[in-house]
C-alpha positions in Angstrom: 139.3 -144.0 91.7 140.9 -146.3 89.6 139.5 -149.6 91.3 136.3 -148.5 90.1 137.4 -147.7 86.7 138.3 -151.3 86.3 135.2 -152.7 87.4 133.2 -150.4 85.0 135.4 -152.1 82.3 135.0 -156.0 83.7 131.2 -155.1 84.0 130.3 -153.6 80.6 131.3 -156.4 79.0 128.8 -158.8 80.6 126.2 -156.5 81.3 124.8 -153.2 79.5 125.9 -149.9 81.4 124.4 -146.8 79.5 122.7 -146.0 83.2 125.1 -146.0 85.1 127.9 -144.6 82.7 125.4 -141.2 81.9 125.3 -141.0 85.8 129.3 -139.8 85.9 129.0 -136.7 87.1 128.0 -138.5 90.4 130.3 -139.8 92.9 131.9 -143.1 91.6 130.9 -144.8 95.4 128.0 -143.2 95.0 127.0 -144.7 91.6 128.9 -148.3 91.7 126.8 -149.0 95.2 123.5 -147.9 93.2 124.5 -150.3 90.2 125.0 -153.0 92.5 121.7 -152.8 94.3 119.5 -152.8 91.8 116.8 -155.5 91.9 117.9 -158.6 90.3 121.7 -157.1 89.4 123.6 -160.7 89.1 126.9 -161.3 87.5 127.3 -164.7 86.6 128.9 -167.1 83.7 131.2 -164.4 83.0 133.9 -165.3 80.1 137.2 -165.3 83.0 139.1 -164.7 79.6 137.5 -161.4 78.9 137.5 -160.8 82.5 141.5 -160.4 81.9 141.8 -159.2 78.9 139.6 -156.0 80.3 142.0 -155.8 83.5 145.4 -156.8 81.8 145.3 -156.1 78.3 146.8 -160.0 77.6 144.5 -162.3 75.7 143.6 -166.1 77.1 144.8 -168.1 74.1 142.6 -171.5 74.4 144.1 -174.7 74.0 144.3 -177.0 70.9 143.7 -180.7 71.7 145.5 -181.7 68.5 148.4 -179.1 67.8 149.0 -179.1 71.8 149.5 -182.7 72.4 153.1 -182.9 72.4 153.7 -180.5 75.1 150.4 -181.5 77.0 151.7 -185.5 77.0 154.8 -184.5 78.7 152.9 -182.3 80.8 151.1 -185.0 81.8 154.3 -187.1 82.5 155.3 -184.2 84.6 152.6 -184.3 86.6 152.6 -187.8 87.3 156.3 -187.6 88.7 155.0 -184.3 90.7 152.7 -186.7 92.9 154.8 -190.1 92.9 157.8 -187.4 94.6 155.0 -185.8 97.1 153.6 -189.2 97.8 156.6 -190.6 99.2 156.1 -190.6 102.8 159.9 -189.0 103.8 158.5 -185.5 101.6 158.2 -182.9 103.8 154.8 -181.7 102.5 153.3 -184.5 104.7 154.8 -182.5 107.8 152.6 -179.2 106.7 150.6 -178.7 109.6 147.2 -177.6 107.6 146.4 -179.0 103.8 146.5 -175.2 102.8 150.3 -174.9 103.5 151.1 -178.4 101.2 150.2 -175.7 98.0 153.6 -174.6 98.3 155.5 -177.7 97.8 153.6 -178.3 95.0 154.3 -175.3 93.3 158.0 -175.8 94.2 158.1 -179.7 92.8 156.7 -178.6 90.0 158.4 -176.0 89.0 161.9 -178.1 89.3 160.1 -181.1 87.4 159.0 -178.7 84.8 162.5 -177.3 84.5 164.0 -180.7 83.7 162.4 -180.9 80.9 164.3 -180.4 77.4 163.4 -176.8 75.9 161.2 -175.6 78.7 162.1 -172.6 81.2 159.9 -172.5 84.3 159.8 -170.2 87.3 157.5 -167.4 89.2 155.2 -164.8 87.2 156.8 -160.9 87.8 154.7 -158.4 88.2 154.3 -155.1 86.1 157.7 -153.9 88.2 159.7 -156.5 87.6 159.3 -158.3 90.8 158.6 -162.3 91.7 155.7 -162.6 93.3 153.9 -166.0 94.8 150.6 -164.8 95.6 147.8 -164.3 93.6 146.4 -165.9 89.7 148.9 -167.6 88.4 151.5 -169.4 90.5 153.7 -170.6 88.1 154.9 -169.3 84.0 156.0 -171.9 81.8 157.6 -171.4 78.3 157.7 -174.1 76.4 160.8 -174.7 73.5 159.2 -172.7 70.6 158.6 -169.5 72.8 155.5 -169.5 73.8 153.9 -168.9 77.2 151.9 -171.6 79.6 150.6 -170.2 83.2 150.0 -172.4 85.6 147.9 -172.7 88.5 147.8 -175.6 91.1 144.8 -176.4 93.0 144.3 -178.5 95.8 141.1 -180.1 96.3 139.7 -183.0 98.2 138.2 -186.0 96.0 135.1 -186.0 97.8 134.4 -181.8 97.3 135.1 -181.5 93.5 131.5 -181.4 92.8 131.3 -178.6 95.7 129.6 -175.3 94.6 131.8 -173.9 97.5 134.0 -170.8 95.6 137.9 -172.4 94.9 139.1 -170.2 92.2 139.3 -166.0 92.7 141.0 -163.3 90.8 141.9 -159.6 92.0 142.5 -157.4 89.7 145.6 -154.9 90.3 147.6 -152.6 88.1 151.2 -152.3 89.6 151.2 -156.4 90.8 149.4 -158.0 88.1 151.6 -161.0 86.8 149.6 -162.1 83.6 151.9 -160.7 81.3 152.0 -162.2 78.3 149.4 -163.5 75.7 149.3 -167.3 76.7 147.5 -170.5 77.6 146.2 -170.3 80.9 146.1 -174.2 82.5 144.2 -174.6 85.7 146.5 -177.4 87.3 144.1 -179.5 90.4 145.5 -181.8 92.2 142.9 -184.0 94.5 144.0 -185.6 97.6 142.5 -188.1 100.1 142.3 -185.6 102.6 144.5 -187.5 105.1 142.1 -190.5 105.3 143.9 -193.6 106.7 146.3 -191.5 108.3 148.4 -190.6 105.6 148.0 -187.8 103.2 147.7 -188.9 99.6 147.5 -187.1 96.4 145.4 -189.5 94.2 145.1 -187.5 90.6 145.7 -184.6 88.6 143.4 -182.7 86.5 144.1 -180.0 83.9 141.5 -177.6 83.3 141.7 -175.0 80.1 140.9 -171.7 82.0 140.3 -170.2 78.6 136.8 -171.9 78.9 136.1 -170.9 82.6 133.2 -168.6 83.4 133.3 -166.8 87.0 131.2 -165.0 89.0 131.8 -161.3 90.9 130.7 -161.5 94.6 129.8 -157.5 95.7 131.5 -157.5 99.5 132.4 -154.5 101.3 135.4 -155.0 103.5 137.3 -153.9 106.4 140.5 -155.2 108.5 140.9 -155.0 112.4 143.2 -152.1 111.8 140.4 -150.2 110.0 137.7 -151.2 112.7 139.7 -150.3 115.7 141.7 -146.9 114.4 142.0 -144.0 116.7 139.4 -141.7 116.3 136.7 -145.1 116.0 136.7 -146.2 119.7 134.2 -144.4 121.6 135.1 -146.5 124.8 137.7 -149.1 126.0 137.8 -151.3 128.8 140.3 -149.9 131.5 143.8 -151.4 131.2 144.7 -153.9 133.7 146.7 -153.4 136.5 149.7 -155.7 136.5 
């Protein structure tokens, strides 16, 4: 049961395991749902960078303030031309019907403002099979003109939630479509907007965050999809079909 496997590594490094390793010869359902509901069993303030080095292999490199500067200053100028392009009122991210939907335009201006730039080769994180793939951590891999590797990840938020406790950021660890591939910086990029007031959206800042200094929490939740709920063989009755 691989999925299991990975969340025995993710969770020994925050929290001692001896218990529930020595209890192997159980089922691994069996003995992950035990672990979990143990009195007081929290994971919290969880290094995110160990988080992925357990699941991926790749380390988080962090950020230097001085011998970054360079890169991060025309980062910065990037950034700025990013929202002066999606504030002009012609940009067809203000004809997105929901705020969730203007992510992608964002992504998309950056990558082309990013890949304007002198040296630096931008585009979309492949997985383990060689693929492009837009969903899921990160959205965007930058390399910059000595080699090395910058992910990106753009963030929307509202300027009046980024103090909210409310969860913005997840990660889901997979084998065959992970996209974190190389040992980089990882830059949280969040972008806050005036959520529409006035009647016209506008995207009022940028912030970069170093994830290398992010902590996380895992959230225990059992899940199932309509098609699991309402399979053949679950349905003890239906309603009788209408007649047309």
């Amino acid at each position: 049961m691989p999925v299991f496997r990975i969340a025995l590594a993710v969770l020994a490094m925050a929290f001692p395991l001896a218990g529930v390793l020595a209890e192997e010869e159980k089922s691994d359902t069996t003995v992950l749902i035990g672990w979990l509901l143990e009195d007081g069993r929290e994971l919290k303030d969880i290094d995110f960078s160990e988080v992925l080095t357990a699941t991926t292999g790749k380390k988080i490199l962090p950020v230097d303030a001085d011998a970054d500067q360079p890169w991060l200053d025309r980062l910065g100028l990037v950034l700025d031309k990013t929202l002066a392009k999606l504030n002009d009122p012609a940009h067809p991210i203000h004809t997105a019907a929901r705020i969730n939907e203007a992510s992608r335009f964002i992504e998309d201006e950056l990558l082309a403002e990013c890949n304007r730039q002198p040296g630096w080769s931008c585009g979309i994180p492949t997985t383990q099979t060689g693929g492009e793939q837009r969903s899921g951590y990160p959205d965007i891999r930058l390399v910059l003109e000595d080699g090395s590797v910058v992910y990106l990840d753009p963030k929307l938020f509202a300027l009046e939630s980024k103090s909210s406790t409310l969860r913005t950021f997840y990660y889901e660890p997979k084998t065959t479509t992970s996209k974190v591939r190389d040992d980089a910086r990882h830059l949280l990029v969040g972008v806050g907007h005036n959520s529409g007031a006035g009647g016209q959206l506008h995207f009022e800042e940028w912030d970069l965050v170093d994830i290398s200094r992010l902590k996380v929490q895992l959230k225990a939740e059992f899940q199932a999809s309509n098609k699991d709920m309402y399979r053949e063989g679950n349905s003890i009755r239906r309603s009788e079909p209408k007649q047309p």
